[in-house]
C-alpha positions as CSV (number, residue, x, y, z in Angstrom):
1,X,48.9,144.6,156.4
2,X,52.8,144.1,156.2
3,X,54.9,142.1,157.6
4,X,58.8,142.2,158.2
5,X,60.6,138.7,158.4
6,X,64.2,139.4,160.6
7,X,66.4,137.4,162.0
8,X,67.4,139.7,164.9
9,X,67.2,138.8,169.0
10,X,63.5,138.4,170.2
11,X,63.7,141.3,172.6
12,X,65.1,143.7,170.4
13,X,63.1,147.0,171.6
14,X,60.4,148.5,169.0
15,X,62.5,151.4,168.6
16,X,65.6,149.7,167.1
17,X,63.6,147.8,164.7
18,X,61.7,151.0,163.3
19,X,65.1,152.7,163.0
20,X,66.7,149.9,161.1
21,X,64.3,149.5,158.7
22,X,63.8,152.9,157.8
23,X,67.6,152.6,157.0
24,X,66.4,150.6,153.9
25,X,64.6,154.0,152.9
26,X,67.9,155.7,153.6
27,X,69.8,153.5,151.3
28,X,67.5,153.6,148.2
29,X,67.5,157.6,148.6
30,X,71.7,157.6,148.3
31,X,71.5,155.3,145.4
32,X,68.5,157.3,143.5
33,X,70.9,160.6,144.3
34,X,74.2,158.9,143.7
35,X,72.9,157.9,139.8
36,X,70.7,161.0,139.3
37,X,72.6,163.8,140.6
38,X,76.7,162.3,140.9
39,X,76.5,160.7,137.7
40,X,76.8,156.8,138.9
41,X,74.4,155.7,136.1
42,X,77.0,157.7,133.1
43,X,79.7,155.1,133.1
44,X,80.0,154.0,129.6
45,X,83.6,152.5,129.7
46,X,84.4,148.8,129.3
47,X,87.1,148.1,131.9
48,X,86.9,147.3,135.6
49,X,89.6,149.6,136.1
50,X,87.8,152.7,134.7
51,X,84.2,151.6,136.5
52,X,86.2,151.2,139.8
53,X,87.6,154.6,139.5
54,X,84.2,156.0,138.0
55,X,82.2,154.5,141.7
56,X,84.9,155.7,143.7
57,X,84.9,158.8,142.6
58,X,80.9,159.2,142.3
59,X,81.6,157.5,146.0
60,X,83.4,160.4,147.5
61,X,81.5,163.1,145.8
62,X,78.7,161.7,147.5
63,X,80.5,161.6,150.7
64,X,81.2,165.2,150.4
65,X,77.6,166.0,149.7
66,X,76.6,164.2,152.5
67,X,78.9,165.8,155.4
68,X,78.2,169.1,153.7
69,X,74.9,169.0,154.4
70,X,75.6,167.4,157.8
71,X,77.4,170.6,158.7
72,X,74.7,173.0,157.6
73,X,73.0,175.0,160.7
74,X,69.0,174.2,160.0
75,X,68.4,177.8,160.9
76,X,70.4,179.0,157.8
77,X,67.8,177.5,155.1
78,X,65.5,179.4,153.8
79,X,61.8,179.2,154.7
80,X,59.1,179.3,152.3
C-alpha cells in the first residue's frame, strides 16, 4: 500500500491530486532526457560561469525539444 503525505486543502478533488503527482514522473523524465540526450551530465569545467552557461544552454535545447514535439500532429507518426 502507498501513501502520499501533502499539505494541500482538504477538499482538493481526486483529480487534481492524481495530476499533480504524476507531475513528479514528468519531472524525473526531463531530467533523465536533459543528461542523457542534451548533454547536462558533460560539464567538466570548473567555473560557475561556464556551468551556468552549460545548464542554460542544455535548458533551452530542451525547451526547443519539448515545443517541437508539442507541435507535431499525432497523425503524422508512424505506426508500427
Amino acid at each position: 500500500m502507498q501513501f502520499w503525505l501533502s499539505n494541500l486543502p482538504s477538499g482538493m478533488p481526486l483529480a487534481t491530486l492524481v495530476r499533480l503527482a504524476k507531475l513528479r514522473w514528468r519531472s524525473e523524465h526531463d531530467y533523465r532526457e536533459m543528461k542523457q540526450a542534451l548533454g547536462l551530465a558533460l560539464f567538466e569545467g570548473r567555473t560557475w560561469s561556464g556551468w551556468h552557461h552549460h545548464v542554460t544552454l542544455v535548458s533551452a535545447a530542451h525547451a526547443f525539444c519539448t515545443l517541437q514535439r508539442l507541435a507535431r500532429d499525432p497523425r503524422d507518426v508512424p505506426q508500427d
